[in-house]
C-alpha positions, 0 to 999 in steps of 0.5 A: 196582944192578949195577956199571958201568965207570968210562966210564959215570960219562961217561954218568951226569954227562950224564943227571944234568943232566936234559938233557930238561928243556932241550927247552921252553927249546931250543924257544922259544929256535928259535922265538925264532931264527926270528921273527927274520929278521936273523939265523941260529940263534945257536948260541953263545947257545943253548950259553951258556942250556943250560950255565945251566941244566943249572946250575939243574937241578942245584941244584934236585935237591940242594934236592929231594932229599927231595920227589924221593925222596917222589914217586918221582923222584930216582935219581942222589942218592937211589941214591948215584951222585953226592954232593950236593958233586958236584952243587954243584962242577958247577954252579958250574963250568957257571954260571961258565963260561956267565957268563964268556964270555957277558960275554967275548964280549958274547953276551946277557950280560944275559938269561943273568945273569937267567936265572942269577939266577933259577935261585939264587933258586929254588933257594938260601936265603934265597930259595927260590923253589922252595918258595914259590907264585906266585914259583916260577911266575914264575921258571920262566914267565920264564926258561923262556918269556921269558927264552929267546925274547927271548935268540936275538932281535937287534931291539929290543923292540917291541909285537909281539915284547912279545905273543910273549915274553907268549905264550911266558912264559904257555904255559911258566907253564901247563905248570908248574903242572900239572908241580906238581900230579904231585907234590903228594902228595911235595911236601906231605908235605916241607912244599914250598909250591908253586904247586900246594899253596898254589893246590890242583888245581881252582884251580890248573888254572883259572889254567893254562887262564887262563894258556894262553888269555892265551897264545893271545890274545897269539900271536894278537896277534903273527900268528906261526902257529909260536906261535898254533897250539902256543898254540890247542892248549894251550889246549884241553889246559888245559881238558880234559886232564889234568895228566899229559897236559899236561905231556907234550903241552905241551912236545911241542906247542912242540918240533914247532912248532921243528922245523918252523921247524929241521927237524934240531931234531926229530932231535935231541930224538928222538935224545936221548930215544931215548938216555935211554929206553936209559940208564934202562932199563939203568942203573935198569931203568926206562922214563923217559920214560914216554910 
């Protein structure tokens, strides 16, 4: 790998964190935003969210580091860019600082703790949730999916927005188990016990499309066409698609389903990956993402 300038090491801390991978959490936090109609996008919230989990993000490259090598996935660990130390110094500044101020100023200080505690039971001993099936389902489900829905909410839990925050925790927890069936090969020669493993494929694939069908049924129950249409779509994708295509297509279906609710929201997830898309191929030589 060329050297670069000490200005790219700006650009590296940013794309360390994996900033892609907030889009889902982004997508359901607008959609959350938007069927509420007391309120504007809370934008401070959605600061706070993202600062936990790129937090997360981190954490989870330096517990995988051995399976991301194994399945082709690691680059900034695995090529020496960044140490382990820097990951965990970083990630506890970025959690520090979103639960400070979330308590501080009282802006969803419960559900991002939550969201907090589920990022270090995933990926810290003695829990591990990462390397354990079912619980490594639930945590990415509920924080990714419910977690993030309910926080841009304001109104009190009532039986419709508890048929939308099902919607939106069953949808992420579909696209999740087919995202474990990419890597099973590395994941099982690194004895990680994931959904994926311990279900294998077939079953695997079955509870996803079971998952995406309840997520249907559950957006159908909350009458929200920003929800029913990306769920309706991912339960087909489930049934007839493959891994591969669902966990890109998965994602992609809820991120245009927020940009119709925020149209700006479209522009800046394609500024995002139009920029990762230049910084991998100049910093690694490599075409991510690959869609």
């Amino acid at each position: 790998m060329p050297p670069y300038p000490a200005t790219m090491r700006l650009l590296d801390a940013f794309f360390a964190a994996r900033p892609l991978v907030l889009i889902p959490a982004w997508s359901f936090f607008i959609l959350g935003a938007e069927t509420d109609a007391a309120t504007g996008l809370p934008v401070l919230r959605l600061f706070l969210l993202s600062l936990v989990l790129l937090a997360t993000h981190l954490l989870n490259q330096v517990v995988d580091f051995e399976s991301d090598r194994l399945n082709h996935k690691g680059f900034f660990l695995q090529q020496g860019v960044f140490r382990q130390r820097h990951y965990m110094v970083a990630a506890t500044l970025l959690m520090s600082v979103a639960l400070g101020v979330s308590w501080a100023r009282r802006e969803g200080a419960v559900l991002l703790s939550l969201a907090a505690i589920l990022g270090l039971a995933y990926n810290l001993r003695p829990l591990q949730w990462s390397h354990r099936p079912v619980v490594d389902l639930l945590a990415n489900a509920i924080g990714y999916g419910g977690v993030a829905y309910l926080l841009a909410q304001t109104a009190p839990i009532n039986r419709g927005l508890s048929y939308e925050v099902l919607a939106t925790t069953c949808s992420v927890g579909a696209v999740f188990l087919h995202t474990t069936l990419l890597d099973l090969d590395g994941d099982r020669r690194d004895a990680k016990i994931t959904s994926g493993v311990w279900l294998g494929e077939r079953r695997a694939r079955v509870l996803a499309a079971v998952l995406a069908t309840t997520a249907l049924a559950a957006a159908g129950m909350s009458s929200i066409p920003l929800l029913i249409v990306p769920c309706a779509l991912l339960a087909m994708l489930t049934w007839f698609a493959s891994s591969q295509r669902i966990s890109v297509w998965g994602t992609t279906l809820f991120a245009i389903a927020a940009a119709v609710a925020i149209w700006w929201f479209a522009i800046v997830v394609l500024l995002l990956v139009l920029v990762t898309r230049l910084y991998y191929a100049r910093r690694f030589r490599l075409r991510y993402p690959s869609f």
